[in-house]
N, CA and C of each residue as an Amber inpcrd file, in Angstrom:
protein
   525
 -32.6850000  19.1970000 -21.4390000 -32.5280000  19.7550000 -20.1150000
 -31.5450000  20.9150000 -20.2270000 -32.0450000  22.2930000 -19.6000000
 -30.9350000  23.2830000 -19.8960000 -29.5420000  22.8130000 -18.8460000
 -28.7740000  23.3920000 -19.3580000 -27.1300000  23.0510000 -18.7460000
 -27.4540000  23.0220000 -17.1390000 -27.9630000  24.3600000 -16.6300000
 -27.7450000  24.7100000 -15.4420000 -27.9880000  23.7500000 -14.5250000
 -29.5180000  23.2400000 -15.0550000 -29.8430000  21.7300000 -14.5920000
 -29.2930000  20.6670000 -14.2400000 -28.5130000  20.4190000 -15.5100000
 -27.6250000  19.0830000 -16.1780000 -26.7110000  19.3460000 -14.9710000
 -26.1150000  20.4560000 -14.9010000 -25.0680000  20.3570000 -14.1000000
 -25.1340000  20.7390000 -12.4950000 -26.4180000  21.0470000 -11.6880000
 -27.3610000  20.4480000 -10.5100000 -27.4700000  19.4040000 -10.6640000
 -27.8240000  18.1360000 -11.1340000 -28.5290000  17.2560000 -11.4320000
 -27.1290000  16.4860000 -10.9970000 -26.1830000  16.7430000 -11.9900000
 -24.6260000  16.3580000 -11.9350000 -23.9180000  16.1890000 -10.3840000
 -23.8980000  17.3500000  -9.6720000 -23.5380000  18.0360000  -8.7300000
 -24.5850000  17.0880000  -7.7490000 -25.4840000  17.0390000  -7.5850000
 -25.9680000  16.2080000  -6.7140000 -25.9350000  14.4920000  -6.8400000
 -26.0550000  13.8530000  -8.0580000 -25.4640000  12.6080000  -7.8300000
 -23.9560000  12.3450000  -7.6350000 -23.2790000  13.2650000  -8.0870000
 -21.7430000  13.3680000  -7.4150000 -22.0190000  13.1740000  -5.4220000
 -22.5540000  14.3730000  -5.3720000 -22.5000000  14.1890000  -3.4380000
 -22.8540000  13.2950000  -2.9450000 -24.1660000  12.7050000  -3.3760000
 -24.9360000  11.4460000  -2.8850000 -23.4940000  10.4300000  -3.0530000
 -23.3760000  10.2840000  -3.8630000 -22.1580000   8.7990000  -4.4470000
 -21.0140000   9.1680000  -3.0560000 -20.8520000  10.5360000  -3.1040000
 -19.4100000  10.6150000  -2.2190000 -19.8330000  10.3730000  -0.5020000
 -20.9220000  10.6890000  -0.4370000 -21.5960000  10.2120000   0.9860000
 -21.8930000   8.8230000   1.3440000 -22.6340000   8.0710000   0.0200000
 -22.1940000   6.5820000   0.1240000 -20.6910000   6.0880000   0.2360000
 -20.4130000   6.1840000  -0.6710000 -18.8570000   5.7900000  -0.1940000
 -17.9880000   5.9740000   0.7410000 -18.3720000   7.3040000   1.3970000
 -17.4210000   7.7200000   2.8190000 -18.7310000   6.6630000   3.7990000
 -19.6660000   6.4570000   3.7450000 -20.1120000   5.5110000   4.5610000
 -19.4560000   3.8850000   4.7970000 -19.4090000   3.4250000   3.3870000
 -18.6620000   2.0940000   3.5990000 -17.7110000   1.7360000   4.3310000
 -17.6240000   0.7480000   4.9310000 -16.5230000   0.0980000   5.9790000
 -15.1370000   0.5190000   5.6320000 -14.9520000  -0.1540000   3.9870000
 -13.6060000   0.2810000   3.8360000 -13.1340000   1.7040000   3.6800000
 -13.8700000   2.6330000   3.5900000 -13.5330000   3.9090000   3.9340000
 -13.1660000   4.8210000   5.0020000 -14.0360000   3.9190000   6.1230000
 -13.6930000   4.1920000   7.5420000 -12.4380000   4.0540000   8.2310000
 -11.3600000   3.9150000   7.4310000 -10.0550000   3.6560000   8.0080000
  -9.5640000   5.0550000   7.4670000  -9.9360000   5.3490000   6.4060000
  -9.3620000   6.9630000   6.0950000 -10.3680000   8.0660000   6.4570000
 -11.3240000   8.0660000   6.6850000 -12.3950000   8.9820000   7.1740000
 -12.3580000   9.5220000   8.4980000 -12.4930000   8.6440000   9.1520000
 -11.8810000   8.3690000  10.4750000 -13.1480000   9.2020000  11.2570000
 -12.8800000   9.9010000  12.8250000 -13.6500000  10.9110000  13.0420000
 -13.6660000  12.0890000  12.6290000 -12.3010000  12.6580000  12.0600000
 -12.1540000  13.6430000  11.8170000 -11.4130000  13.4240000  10.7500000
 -11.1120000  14.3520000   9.8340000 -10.8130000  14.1250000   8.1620000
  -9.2820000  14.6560000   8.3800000  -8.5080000  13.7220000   7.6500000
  -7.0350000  13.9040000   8.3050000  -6.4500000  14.0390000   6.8730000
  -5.2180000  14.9790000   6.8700000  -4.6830000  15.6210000   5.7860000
  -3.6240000  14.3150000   5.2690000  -3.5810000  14.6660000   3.8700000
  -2.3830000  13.3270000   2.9340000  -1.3870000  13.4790000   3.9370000
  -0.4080000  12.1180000   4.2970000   0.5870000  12.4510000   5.1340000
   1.8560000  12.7360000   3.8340000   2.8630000  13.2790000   4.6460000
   3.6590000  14.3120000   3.5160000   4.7410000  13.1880000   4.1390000
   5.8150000  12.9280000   3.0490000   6.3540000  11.8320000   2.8370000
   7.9710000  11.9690000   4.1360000   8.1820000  13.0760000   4.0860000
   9.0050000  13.1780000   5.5740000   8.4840000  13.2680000   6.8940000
   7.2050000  13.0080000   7.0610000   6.4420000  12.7480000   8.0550000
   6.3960000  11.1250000   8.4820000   6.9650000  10.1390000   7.4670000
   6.8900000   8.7950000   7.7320000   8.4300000   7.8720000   7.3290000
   8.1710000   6.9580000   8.2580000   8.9460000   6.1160000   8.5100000
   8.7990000   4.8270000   7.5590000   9.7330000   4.2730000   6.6840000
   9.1320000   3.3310000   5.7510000  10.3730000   2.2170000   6.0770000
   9.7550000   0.8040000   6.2830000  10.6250000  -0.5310000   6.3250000
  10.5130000  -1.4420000   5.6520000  11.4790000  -2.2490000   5.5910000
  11.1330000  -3.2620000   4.4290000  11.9390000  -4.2760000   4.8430000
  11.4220000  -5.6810000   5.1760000  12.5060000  -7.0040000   5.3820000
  11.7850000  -8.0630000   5.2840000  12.5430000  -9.2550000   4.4470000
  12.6080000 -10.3480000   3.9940000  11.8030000 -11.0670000   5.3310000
  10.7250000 -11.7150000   5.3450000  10.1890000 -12.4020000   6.2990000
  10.9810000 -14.0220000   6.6460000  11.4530000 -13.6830000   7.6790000
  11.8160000 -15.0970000   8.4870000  11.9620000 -16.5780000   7.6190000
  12.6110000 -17.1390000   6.9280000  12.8070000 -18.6890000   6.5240000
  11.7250000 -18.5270000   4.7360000  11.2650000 -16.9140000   4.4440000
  10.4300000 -16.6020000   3.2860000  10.8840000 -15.5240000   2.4620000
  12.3970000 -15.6650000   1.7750000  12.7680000 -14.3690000   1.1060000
  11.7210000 -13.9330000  -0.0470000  10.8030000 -14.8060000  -0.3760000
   9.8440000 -14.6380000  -1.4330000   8.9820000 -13.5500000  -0.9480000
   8.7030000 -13.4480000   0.3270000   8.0380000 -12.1760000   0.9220000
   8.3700000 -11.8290000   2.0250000   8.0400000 -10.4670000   1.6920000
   8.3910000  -9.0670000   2.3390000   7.4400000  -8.2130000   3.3010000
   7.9670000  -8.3370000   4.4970000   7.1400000  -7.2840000   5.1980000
   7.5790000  -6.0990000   5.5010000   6.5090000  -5.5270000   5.3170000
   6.3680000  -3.5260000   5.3080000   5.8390000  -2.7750000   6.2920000
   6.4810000  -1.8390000   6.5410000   5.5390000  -1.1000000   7.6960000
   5.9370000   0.3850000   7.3540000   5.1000000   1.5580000   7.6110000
   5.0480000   2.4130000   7.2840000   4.6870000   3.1690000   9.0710000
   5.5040000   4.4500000   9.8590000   5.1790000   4.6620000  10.7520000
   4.9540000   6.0530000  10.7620000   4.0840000   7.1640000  10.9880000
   3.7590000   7.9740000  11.4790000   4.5890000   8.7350000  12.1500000
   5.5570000   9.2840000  12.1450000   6.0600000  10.4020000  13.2190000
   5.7310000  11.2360000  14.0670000   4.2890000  11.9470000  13.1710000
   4.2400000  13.3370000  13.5420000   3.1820000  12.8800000  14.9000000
   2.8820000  13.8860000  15.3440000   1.9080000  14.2550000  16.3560000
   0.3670000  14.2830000  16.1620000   0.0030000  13.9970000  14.1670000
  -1.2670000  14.7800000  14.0550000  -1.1210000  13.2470000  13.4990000
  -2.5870000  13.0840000  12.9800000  -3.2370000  12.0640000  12.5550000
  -3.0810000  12.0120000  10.5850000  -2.4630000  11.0410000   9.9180000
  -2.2930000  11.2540000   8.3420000  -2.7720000  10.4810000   7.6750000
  -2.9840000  10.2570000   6.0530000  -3.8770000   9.5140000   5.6440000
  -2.4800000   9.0550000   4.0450000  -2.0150000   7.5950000   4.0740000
  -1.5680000   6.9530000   3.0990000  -2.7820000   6.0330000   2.2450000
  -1.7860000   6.2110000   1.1390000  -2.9590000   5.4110000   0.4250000
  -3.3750000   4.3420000   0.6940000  -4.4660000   3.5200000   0.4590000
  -4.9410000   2.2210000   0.8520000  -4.0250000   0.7720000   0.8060000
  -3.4720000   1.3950000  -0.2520000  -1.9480000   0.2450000  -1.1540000
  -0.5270000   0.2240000  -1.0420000  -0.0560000  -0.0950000  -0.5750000
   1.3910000   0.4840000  -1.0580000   1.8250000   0.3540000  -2.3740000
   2.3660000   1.3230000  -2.8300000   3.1280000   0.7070000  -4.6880000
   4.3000000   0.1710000  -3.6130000   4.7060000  -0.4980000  -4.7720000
   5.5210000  -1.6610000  -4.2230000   6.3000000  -2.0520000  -5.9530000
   7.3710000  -1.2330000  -6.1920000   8.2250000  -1.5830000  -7.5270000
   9.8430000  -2.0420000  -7.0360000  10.0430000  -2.8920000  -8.5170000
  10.9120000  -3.8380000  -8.2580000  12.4490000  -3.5070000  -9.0110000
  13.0030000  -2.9090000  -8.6580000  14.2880000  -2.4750000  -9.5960000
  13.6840000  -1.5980000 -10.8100000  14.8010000  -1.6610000 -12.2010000
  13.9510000  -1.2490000 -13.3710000  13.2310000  -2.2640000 -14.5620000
  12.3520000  -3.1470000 -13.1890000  11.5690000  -3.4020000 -13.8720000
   9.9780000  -3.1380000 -14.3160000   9.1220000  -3.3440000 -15.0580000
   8.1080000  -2.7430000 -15.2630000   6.9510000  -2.9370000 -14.0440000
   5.9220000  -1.9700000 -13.9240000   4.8290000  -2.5990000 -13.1420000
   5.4360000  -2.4420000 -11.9930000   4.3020000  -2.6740000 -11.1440000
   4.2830000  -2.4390000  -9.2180000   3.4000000  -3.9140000  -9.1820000
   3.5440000  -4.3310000  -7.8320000   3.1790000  -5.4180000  -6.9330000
   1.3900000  -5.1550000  -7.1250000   0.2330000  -6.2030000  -7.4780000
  -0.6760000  -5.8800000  -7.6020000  -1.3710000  -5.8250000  -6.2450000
  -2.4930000  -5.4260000  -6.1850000  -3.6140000  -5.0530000  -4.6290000
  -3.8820000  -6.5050000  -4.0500000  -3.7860000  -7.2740000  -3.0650000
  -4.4830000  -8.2250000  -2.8870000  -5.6260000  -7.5700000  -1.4070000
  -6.5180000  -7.3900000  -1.5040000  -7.8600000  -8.2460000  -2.5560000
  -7.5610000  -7.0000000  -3.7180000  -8.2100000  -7.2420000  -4.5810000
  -8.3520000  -6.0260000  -5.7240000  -8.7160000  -5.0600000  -5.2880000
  -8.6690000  -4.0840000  -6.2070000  -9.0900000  -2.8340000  -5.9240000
  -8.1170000  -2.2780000  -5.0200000  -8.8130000  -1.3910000  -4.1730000
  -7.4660000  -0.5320000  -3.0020000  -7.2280000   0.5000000  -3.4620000
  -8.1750000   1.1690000  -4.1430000  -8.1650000   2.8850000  -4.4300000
  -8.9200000   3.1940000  -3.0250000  -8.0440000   4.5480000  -2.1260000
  -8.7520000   5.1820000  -0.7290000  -7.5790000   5.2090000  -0.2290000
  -8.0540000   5.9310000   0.8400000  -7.0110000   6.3490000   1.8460000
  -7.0320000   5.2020000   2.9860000  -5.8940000   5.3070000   4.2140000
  -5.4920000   4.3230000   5.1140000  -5.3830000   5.5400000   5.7590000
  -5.6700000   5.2340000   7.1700000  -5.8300000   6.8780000   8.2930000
  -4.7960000   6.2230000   9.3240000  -3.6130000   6.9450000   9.5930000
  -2.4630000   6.5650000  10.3930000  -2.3870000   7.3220000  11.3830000
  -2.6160000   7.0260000  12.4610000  -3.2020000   7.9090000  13.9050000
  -1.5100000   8.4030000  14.4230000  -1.7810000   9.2980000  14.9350000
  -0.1900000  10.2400000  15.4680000   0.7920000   8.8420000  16.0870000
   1.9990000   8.8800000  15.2220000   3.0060000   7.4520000  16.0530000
   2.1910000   6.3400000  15.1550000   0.9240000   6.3550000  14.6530000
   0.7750000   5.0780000  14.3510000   1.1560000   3.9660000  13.3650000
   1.5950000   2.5650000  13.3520000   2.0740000   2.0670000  12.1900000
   1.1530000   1.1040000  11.7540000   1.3290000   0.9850000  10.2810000
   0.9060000   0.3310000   9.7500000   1.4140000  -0.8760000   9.1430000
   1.1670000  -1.7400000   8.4510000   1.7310000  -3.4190000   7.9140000
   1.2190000  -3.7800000   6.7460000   2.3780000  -3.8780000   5.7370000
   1.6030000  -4.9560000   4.4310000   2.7390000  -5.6620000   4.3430000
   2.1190000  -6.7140000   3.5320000   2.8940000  -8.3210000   3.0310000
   2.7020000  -7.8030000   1.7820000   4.5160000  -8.4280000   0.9920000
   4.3760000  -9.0990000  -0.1660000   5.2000000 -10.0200000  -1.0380000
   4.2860000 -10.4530000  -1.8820000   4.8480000 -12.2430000  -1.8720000
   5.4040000 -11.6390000  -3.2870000   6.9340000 -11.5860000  -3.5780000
   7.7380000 -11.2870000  -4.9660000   6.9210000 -11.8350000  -6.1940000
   7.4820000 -13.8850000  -5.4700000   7.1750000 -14.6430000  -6.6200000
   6.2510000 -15.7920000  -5.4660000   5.5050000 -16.4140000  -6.6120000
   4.7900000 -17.7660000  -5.9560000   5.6850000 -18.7550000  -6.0910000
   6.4930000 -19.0500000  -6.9030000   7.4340000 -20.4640000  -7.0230000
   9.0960000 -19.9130000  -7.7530000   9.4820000 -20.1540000  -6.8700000
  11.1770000 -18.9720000  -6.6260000  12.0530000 -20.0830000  -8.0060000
  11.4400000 -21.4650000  -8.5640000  11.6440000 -22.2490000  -9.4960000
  11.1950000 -21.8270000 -10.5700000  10.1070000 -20.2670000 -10.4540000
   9.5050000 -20.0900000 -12.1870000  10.4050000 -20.0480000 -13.3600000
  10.7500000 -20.5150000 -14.5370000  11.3880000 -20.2050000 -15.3340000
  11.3450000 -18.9470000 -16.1210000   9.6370000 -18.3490000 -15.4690000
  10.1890000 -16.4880000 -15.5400000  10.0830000 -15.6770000 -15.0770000
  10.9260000 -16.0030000 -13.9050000  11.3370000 -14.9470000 -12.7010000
  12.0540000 -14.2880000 -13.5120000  11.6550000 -12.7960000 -13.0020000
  12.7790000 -11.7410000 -13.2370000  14.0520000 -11.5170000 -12.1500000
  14.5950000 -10.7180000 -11.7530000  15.3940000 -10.4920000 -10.7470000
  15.7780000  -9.1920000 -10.6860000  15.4170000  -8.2770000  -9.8290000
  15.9420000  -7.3020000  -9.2760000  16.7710000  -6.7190000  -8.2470000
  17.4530000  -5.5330000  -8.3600000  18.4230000  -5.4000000  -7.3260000
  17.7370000  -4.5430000  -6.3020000  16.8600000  -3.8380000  -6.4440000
  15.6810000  -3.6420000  -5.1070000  14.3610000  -3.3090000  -5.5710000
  14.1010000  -3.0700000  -4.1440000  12.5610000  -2.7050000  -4.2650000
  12.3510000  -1.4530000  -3.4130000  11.5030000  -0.9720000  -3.7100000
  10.9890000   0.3600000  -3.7720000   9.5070000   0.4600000  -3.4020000
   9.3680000   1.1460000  -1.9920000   7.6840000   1.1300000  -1.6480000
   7.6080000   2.7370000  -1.0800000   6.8490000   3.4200000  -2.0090000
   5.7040000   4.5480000  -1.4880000   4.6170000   4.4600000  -0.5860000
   4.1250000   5.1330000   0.1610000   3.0250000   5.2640000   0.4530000
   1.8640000   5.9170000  -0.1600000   2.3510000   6.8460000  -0.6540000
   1.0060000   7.6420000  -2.1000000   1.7510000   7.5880000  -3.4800000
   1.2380000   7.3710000  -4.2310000   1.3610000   7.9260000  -5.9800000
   1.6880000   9.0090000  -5.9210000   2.0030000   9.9470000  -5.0940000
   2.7640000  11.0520000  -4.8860000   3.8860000  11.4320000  -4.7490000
   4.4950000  10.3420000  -3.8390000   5.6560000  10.1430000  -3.1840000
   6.3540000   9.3960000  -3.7170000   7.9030000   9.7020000  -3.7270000
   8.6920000   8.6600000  -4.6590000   9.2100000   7.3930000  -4.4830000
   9.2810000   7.3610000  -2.5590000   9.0180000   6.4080000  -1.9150000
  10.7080000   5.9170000  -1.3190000  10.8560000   4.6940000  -0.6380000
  12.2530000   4.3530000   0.0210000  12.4340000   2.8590000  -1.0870000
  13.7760000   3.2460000  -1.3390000  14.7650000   1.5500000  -2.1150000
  15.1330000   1.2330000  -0.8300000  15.0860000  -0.2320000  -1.2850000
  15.8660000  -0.8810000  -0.2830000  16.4240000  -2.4430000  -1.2500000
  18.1910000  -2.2290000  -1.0680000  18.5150000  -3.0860000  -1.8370000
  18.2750000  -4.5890000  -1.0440000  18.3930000  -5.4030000  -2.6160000
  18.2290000  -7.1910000  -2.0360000  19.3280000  -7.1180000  -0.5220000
  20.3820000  -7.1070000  -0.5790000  21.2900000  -7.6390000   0.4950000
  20.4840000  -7.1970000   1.8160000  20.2890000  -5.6520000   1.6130000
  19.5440000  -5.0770000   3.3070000  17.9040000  -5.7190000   3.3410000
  17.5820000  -5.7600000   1.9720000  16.0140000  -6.9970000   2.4180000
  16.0630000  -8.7120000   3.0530000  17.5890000  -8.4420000   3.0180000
  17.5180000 -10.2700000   3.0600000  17.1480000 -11.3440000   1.6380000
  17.2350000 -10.8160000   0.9880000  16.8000000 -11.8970000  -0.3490000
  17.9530000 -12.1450000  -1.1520000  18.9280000 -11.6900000  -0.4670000
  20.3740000 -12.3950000  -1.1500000  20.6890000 -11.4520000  -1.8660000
  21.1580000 -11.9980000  -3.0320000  21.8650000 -10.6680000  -3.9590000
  20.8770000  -9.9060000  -4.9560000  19.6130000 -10.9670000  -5.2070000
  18.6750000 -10.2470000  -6.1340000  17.2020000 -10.7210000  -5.3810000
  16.2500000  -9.8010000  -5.6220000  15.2020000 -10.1600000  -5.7240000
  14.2470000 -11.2270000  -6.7250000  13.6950000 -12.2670000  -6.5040000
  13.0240000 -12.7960000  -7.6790000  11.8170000 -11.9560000  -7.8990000
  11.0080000 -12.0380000  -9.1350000   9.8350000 -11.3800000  -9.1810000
   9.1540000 -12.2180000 -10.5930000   8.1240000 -12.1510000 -10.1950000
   6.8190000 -13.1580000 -10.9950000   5.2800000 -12.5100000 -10.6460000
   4.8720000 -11.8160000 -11.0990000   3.3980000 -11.7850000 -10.4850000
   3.5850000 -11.1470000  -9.0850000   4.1370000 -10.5430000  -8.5230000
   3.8220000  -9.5030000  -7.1710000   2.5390000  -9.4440000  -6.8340000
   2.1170000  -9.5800000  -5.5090000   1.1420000  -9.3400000  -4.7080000
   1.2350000  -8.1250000  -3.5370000   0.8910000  -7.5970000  -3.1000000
   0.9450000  -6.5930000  -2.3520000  -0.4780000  -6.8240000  -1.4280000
  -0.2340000  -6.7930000   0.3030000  -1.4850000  -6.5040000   0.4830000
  -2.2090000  -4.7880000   0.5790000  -3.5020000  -4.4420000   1.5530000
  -3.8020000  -3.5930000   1.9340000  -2.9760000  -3.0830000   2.9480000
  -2.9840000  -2.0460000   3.5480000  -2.2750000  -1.5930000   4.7620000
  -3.3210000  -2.4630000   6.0190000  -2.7630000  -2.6580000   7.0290000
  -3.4910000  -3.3660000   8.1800000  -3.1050000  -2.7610000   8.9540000
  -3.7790000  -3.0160000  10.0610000  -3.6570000  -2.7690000  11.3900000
  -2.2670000  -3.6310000  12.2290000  -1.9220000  -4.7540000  12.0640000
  -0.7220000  -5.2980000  12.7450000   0.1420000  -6.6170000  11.1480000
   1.1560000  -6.8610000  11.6610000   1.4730000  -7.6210000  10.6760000
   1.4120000  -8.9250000  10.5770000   0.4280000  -9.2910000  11.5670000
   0.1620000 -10.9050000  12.0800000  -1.0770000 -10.5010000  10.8370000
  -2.0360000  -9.9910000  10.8860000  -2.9620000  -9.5020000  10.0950000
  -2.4100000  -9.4730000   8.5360000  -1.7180000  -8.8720000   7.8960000
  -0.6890000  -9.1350000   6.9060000  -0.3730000 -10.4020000   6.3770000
   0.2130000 -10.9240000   7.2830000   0.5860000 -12.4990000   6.7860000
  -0.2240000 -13.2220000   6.4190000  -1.4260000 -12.9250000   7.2520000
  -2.6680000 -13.8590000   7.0110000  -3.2390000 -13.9720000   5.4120000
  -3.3510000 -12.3720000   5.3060000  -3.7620000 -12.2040000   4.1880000
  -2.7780000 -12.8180000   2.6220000  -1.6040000 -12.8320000   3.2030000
  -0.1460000 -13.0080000   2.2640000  -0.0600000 -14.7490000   2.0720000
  -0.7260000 -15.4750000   3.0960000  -0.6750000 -16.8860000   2.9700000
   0.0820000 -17.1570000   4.4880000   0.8000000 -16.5100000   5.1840000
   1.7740000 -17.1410000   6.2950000   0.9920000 -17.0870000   7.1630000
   1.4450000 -17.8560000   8.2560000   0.8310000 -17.2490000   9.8240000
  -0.5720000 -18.1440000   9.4850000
C-alpha cells in the first residue's frame, strides 16, 4: 500500500476510534456539551481530610473557581510523602477527563491502608493530590489530615472523581 494511503487509512481509523470513545458514558463527564479547556491549576481549590472515626481514608474535593467550565483528570494522583508510587484507580483504568462546571466540586475517597495492623505499612508525613499529571498538586501534612503524626500506607486506592462525596464513600467501602 503506498504511504499516502497507509497514512489515510491511519488517519481515519484514528477518528472513527476517537468518535467512539467520546461517545461512551464515561467520557461524557469530560465532553460535556461543549468541549471545555484543561483546568489550570490556580483555577482550583484542592482539600484533603481524614474521614470521621476512618484515618485510613481520606476525602478529597477539588473546586472550580473560575466562571468557565474545566476539565481535571478522571483520577486524582494521590502520593504519599517520599514514598514511591501514587494511590491506584478504583475501578481500574481512569485515563479521561472529569468536566467541572463553573464553582463546581468534585469528590474522591481514599483508603491509605486496608488493615492499619499490616506489618508493611509504610508511613508518611503527607500526602499530596493533583488534579492532572501536569500539575504538581497541594501537600497536606498528617497532623492537618487528621491521621495523627504519620500517615499509614499499604496498597492505596484512590477513587474516580464523582459527583458528591456520599457517592465516594460508596465506592471507598463507607456509607
Amino acid at each position: 500500500m503506498p504511504i499516502r494511503a497507509a497514512i489515510a487509512v491511519s488517519a481515519a481509523v484514528s477518528a472513527a476510534a476517537a468518535a467512539v470513545l467520546l461517545s461512551t458514558p464515561q467520557s461524557q463527564a469530560a465532553a460535556g456539551p461543549e468541549r471545555a479547556a484543561q483546568c489550570t491549576e490556580r483555577a482550583l481549590t484542592v482539600r484533603a481530610k481524614a474521614a470521621t472515626g476512618h484515618p485510613t481514608v481520606l476525602r478529597i474535593s477539588v473546586t472550580n473557581r473560575t466562571a468557565r467550565a474545566c476539565v481535571v483528570d478522571r483520577v486524582p494522583t494521590v502520593t504519599f510523602g517520599d514514598l514511591d508510587g501514587a494511590a491506584l484507580p478504583v475501578p481500574e483504568g481512569g485515563t479521561g477527563g472529569y468536566r467541572l462546571a463553573a464553582g463546581g466540586t468534585a469528590y474522591a475517597a481514599v483508603r491509605t491502608i486496608g488493615d492499619p495492623q499490616d506489618p508493611e505499612a509504610r508511613r508518611a508525613d503527607s500526602v499530596t493530590v493533583a488534579t492532572s499529571a501536569a500539575h504538581w498538586g497541594r501537600s497536606f501534612g498528617a497532623g492537618r489530615l487528621g491521621t495523627g503524626r504519620q500517615v499509614l500506607v499499604w496498597e492505596p486506592v484512590t477513587t474516580w472523581w464523582q459527583p458528591t462525596a456520599r457517592a465516594a464513600d460508596r465506592i471507598i467501602g463507607l456509607g
